[in-house]
C-alpha positions in Angstrom: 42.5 36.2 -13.6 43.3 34.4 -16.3 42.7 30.6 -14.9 39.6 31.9 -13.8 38.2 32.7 -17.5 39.9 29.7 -18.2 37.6 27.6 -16.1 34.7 29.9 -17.5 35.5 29.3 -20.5 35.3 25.0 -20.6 32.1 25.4 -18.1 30.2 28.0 -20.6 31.9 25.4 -23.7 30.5 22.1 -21.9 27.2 23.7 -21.2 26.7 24.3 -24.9 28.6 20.6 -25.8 25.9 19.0 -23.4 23.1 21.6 -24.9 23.4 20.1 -28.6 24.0 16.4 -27.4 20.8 17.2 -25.5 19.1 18.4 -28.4 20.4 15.6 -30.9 20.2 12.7 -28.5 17.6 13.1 -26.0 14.0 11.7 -27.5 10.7 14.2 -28.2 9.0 11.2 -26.5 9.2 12.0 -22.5 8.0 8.9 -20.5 8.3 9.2 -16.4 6.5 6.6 -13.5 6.8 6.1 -10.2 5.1 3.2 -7.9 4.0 2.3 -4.5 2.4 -0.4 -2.7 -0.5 0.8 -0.4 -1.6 -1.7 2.4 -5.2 -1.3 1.5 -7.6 -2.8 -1.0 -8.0 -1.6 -4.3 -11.8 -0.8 -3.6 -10.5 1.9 -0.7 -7.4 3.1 -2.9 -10.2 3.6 -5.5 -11.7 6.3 -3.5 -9.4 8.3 -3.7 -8.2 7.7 -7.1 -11.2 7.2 -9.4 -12.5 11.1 -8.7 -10.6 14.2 -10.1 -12.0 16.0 -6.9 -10.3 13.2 -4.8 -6.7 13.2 -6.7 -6.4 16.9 -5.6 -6.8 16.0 -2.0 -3.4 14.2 -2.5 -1.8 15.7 -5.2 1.3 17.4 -4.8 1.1 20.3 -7.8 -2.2 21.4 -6.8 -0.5 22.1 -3.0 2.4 24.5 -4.4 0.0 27.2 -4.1 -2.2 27.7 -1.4 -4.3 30.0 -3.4 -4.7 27.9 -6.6 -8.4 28.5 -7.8 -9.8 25.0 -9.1 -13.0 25.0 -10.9 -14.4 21.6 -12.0 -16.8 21.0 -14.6 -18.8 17.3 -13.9 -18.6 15.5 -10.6 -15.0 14.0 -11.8 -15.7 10.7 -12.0 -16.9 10.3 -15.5 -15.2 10.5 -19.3 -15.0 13.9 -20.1 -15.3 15.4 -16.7 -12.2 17.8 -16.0 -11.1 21.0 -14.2 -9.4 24.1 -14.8 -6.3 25.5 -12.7 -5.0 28.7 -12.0 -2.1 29.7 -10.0 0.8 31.2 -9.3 4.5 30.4 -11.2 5.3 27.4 -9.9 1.3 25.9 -10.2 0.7 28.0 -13.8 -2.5 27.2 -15.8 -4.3 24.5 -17.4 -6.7 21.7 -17.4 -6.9 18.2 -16.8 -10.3 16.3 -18.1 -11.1 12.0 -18.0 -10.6 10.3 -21.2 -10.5 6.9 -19.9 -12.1 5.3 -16.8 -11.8 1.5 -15.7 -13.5 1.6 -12.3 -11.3 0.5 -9.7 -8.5 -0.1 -11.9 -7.3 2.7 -13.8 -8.0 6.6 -14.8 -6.6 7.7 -18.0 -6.4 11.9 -18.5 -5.3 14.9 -20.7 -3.1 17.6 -19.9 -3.2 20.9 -21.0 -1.2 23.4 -20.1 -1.3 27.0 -21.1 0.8 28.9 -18.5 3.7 28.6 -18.1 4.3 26.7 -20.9 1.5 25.6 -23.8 1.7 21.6 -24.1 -0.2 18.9 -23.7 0.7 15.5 -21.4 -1.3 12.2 -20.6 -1.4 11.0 -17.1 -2.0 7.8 -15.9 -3.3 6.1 -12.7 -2.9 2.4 -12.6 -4.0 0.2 -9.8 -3.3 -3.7 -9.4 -3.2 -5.9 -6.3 0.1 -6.5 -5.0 -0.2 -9.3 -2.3 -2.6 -8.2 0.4 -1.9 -4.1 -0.8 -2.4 -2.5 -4.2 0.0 -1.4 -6.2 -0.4 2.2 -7.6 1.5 3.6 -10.8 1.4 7.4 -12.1 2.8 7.7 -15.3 2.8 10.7 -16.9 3.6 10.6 -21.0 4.3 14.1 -23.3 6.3 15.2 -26.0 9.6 17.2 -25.4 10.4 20.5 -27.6 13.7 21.5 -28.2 14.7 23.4 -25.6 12.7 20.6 -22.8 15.1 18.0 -24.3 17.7 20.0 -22.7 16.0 20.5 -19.6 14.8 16.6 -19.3 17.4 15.9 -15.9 15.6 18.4 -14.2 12.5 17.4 -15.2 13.0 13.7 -14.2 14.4 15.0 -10.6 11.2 16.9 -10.0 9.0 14.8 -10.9 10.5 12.0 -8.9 10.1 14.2 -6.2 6.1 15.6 -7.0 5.3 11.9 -7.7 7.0 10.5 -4.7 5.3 12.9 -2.5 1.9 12.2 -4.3 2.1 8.6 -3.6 2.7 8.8 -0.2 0.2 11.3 0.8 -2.1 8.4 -1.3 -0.5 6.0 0.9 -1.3 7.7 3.9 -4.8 8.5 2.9 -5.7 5.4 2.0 -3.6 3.2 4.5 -6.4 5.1 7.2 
């Protein structure tokens, strides 16, 4: 019994070792992309990128709940256009409007979250040819509070997963 609250005891003291290095170490400034070569033209992987309406088609988050309820406000295409989210835990709440538009090359947009968390992120689709494909590149920028620092490994692995998944249901999409 005693080894046993032993071992406790250094895993419950190296959780709180890693919590304040976390805290101390990690940057407020969170930075994650992820990229993938599509064997289309940037003109077809447009179509499915330059549109708010069209990201959700491929968009991993928006598919966590089948019952999300997405209201959009413009034909999401243009600066300022956006939508509004609601769902369950794992989608939350929030809203995601256009503040930069290159046709055909890139689509610049705020985050806002309200539930579960409040915070606000930038998100960014990047498109540039790549040999006979396009190259896409989701980035996603933000600032981390104390506690997020903490939680930033996570983070990283699930967004590497939601973005992986994103790109290749773009991929597929677009490789029609």
């Amino acid at each position: 019994m005693k080894t046993l609250l032993k071992i406790l005891g250094v895993i419950i003291l190296l959780l709180i070792v890693y919590a304040v290095i976390a805290m101390l170490a990690f940057s407020k400034n969170y930075h994650f992309e992820k990229s993938v070569v599509i064997n289309a033209p940037k003109e077809k992987v447009w179509q499915h990128v330059g549109s708010l309406k069209q990201y959700n088609i491929w968009d991993p988050f928006s598919k966590a709940d089948k019952d999300i309820v997405i209201t959009y406000s413009g034909d999401g295409d243009k600066v300022g256009d956006s939508y509004h989210w609601k769902g369950n835990d794992k989608v939350g709440e929030g809203e995601q409007s256009i503040t930069e538009i290159v046709p055909g090359e890139k689509m610049v947009t705020k985050l806002h979250f309200i539930k579960p968390f409040e915070g606000d992120a930038v998100a960014k689709l990047i498109l540039t040819p790549e040999g006979n494909g396009t190259k896409v590149t989701w980035a996603i920028d933000n600032e981390l509070n104390t506690m997020m620092k903490i939680m930033k490994p996570m983070m990283d692995m699930n967004m590497n997963k939601m973005f992986g998944q994103g790109l290749e249901n773009l991929k597929k999409l677009a490789e029609k």
